[in-house]
GUGUDREN-195477 format. One record per residue (C-alpha): x, y, z; residue in three letters; residue number from 1. Coordinates in nm, 3 decimals, always signed. Example, Ala and Ser with C-alpha at 12.3 -4.5 7.8 and 13.67 -1.06 7.14 Angstrom:
<kolvos>
+---------+---------+---------+--------+-----+
|       u |       v |       w | residu | num |
+---------+---------+---------+--------+-----+
|  +1.230 |  -0.450 |  +0.780 |    ALA |   1 |
|  +1.367 |  -0.106 |  +0.714 |    SER |   2 |
+---------+---------+---------+--------+-----+
</kolvos>
This chain:
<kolvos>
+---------+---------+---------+--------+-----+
|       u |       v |       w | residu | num |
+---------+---------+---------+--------+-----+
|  +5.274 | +16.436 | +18.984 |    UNK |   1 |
|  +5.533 | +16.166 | +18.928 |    UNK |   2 |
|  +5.494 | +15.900 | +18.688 |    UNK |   3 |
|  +5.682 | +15.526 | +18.701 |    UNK |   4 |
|  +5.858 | +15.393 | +18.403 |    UNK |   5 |
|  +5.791 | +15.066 | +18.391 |    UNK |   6 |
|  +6.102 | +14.842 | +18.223 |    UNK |   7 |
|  +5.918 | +14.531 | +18.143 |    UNK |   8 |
|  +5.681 | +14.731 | +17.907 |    UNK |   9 |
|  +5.743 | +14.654 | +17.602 |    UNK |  10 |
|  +5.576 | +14.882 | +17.393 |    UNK |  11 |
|  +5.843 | +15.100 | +17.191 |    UNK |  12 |
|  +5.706 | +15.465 | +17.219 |    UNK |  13 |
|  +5.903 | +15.705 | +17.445 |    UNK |  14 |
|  +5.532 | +15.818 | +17.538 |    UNK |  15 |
|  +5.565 | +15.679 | +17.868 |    UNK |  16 |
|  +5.900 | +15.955 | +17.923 |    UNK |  17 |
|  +5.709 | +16.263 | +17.802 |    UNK |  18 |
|  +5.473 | +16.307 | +18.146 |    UNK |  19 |
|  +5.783 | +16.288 | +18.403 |    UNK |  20 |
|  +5.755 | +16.562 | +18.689 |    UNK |  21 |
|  +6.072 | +16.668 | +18.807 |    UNK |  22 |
|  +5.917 | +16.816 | +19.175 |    UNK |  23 |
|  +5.750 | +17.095 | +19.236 |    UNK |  24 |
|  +6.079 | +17.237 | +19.450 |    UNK |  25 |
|  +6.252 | +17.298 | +19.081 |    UNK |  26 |
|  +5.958 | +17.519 | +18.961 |    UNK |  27 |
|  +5.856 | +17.724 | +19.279 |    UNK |  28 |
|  +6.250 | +17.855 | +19.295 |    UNK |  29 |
|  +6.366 | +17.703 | +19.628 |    UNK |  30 |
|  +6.750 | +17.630 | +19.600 |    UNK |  31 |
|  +6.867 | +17.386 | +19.849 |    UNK |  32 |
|  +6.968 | +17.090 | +19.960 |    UNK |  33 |
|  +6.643 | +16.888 | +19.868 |    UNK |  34 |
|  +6.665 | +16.991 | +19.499 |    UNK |  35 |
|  +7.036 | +16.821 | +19.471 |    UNK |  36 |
|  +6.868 | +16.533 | +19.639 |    UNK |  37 |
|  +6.572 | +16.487 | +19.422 |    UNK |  38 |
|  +6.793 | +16.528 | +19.089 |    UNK |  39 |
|  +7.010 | +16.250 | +19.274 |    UNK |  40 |
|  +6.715 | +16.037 | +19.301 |    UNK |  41 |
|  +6.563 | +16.085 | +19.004 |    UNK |  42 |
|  +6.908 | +16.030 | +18.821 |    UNK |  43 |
|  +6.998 | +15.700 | +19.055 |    UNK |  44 |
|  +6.623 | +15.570 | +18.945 |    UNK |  45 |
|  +6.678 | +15.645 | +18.575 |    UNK |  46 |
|  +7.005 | +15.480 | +18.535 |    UNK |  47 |
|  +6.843 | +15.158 | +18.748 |    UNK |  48 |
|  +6.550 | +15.164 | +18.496 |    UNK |  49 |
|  +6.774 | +15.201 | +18.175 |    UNK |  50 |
|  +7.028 | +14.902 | +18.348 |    UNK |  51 |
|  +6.713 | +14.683 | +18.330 |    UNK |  52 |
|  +6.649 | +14.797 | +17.981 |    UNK |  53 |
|  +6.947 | +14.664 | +17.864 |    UNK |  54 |
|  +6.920 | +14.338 | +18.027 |    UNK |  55 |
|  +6.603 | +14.278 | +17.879 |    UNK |  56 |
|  +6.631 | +13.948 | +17.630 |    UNK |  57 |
|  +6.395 | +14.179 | +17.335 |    UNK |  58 |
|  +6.746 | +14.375 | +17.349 |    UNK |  59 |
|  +6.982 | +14.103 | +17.262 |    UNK |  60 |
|  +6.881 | +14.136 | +16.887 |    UNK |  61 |
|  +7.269 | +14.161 | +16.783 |    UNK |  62 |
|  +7.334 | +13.849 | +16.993 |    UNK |  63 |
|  +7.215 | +13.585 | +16.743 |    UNK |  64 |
|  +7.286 | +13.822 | +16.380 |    UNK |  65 |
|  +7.513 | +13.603 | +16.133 |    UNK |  66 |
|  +7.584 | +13.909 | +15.870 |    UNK |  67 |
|  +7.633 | +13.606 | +15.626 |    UNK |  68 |
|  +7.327 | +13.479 | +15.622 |    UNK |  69 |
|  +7.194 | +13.860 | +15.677 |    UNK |  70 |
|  +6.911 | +13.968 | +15.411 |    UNK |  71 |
|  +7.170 | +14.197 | +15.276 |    UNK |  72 |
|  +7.445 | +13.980 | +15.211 |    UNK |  73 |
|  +7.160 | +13.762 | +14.998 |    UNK |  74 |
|  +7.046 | +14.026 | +14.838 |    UNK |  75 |
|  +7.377 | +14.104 | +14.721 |    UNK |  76 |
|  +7.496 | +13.809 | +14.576 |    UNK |  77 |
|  +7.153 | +13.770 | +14.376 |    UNK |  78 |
|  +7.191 | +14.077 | +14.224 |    UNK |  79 |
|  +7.274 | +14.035 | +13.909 |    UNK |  80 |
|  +7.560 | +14.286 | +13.763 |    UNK |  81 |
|  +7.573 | +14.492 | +13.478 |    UNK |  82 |
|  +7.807 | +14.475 | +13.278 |    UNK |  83 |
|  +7.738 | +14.720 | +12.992 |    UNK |  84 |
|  +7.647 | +14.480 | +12.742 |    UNK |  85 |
|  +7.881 | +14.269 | +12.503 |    UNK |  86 |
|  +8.208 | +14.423 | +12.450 |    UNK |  87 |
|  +8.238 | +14.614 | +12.100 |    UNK |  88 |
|  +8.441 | +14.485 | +11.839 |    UNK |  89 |
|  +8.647 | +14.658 | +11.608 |    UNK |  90 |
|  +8.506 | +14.794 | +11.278 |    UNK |  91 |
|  +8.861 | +14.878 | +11.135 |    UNK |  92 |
|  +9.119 | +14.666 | +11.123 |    UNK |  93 |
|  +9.522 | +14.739 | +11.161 |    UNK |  94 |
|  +9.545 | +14.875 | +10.814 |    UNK |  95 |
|  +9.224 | +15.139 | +10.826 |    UNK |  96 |
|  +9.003 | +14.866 | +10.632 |    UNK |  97 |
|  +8.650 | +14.780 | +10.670 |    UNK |  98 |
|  +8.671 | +14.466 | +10.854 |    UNK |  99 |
|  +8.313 | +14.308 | +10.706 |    UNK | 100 |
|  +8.336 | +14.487 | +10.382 |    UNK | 101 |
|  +8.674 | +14.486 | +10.288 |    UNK | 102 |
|  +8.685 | +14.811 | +10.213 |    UNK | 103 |
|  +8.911 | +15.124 | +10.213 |    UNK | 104 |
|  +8.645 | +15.369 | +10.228 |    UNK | 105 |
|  +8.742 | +15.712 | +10.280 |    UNK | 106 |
|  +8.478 | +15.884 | +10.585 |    UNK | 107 |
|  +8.360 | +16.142 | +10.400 |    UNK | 108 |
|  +8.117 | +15.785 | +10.289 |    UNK | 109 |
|  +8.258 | +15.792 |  +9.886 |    UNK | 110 |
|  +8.367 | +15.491 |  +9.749 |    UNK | 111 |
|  +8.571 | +15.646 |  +9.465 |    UNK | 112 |
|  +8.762 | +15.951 |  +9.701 |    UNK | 113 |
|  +9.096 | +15.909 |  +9.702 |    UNK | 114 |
|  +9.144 | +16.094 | +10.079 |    UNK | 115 |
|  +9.001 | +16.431 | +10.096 |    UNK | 116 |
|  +9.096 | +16.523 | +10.423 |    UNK | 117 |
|  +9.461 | +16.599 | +10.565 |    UNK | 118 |
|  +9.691 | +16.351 | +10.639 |    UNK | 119 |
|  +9.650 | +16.150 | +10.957 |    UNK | 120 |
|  +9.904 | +16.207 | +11.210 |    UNK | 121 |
|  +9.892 | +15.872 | +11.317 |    UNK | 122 |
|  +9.864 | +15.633 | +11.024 |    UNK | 123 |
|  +9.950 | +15.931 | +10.756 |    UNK | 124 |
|  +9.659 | +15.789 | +10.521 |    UNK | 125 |
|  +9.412 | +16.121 | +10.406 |    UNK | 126 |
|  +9.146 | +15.873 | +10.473 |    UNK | 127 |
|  +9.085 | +15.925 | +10.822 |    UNK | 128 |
|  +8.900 | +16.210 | +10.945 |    UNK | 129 |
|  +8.914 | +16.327 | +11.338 |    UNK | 130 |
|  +9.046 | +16.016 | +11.432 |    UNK | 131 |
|  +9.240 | +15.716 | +11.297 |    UNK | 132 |
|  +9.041 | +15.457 | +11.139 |    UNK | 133 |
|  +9.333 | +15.205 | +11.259 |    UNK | 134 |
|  +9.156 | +14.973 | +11.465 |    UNK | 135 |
|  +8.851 | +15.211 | +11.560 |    UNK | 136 |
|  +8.546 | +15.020 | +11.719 |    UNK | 137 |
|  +8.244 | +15.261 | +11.543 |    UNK | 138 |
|  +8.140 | +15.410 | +11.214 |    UNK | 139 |
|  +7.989 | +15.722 | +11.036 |    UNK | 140 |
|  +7.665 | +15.665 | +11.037 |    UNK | 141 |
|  +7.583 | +16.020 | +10.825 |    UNK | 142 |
|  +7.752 | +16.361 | +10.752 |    UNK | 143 |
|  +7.558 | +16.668 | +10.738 |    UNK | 144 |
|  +7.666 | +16.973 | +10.566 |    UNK | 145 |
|  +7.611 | +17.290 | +10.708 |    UNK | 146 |
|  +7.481 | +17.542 | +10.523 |    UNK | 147 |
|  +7.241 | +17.301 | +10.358 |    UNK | 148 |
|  +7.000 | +17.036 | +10.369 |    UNK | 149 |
|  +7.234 | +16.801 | +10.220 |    UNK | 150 |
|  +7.238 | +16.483 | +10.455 |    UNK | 151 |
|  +7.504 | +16.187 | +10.314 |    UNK | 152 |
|  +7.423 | +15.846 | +10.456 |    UNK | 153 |
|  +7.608 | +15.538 | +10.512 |    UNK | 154 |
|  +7.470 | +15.271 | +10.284 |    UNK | 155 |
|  +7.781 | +15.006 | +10.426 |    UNK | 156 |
|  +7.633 | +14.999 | +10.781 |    UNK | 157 |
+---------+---------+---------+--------+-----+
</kolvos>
């Protein structure tokens, strides 16, 4: 049993594609000329149906699409962008000095060291400890020593 596809339909479920008998020739095993025929038929009829498809006006969607007035593009440009937050200014300045403080404080967090750690190879001051305190954006907050419970805290932040 054959079933028509109907063009004008315009529901969008390929239901109406699943039913389709392709002739009882096909099935039974008889090779000949009316099987060519009847694929040639059934091929001329499919390619008429999907030519009226296309010249359907529900298929002309792309026909009227502005992409800048397309609900992407606005949602786009109203989407705000993050930035990371405010830039970070510098804690040091130039010199290795505590820009709010005005202070040379050494980072082990003692006001009265003198520079207990080895000499910086950038800025040569024993002062700085892993990394030059020459125009460095953060600060120690604590040090912990290991081995012990001994926690020193920054009481200049």
């Amino acid at each position: 049993m054959e079933q028509s596809i109907d063009p004008d339909e315009s529901s969008n479920s390929n239901s109406r594609f699943d039913h389709i008998d392709y002739g009882s020739e096909s099935r039974e095993g008889n090779f000949g000329a009316s099987e060519g025929e009847g694929e040639k038929h059934l091929s001329e009829r499919l390619t008429a149906a999907l030519r009226r498809l296309t010249q359907n006006d529900n298929m002309k969607f792309m026909e009227n699409f502005d992409p800048e007035r397309s609900n992407r593009e606005r949602r786009k440009l109203t989407r705000k962008i993050y930035t990371g937050g405010r830039k970070q200014s510098n804690v040091y300045d130039e010199k290795g000095v505590i820009m709010t403080l005005e202070k040379d404080l050494c980072d082990c967090l003692d006001e009265q060291c003198p520079g207990c750690h080895f000499p910086c190879p950038k800025c040569r001051s024993c002062k700085c400890a892993h990394e030059c305190r020459q125009n460095r954006k953060w600060m120690y907050d604590s040090i912990e020593i290991e081995g012990t419970d001994e926690v020193i805290r920054n009481k200049f932040r």
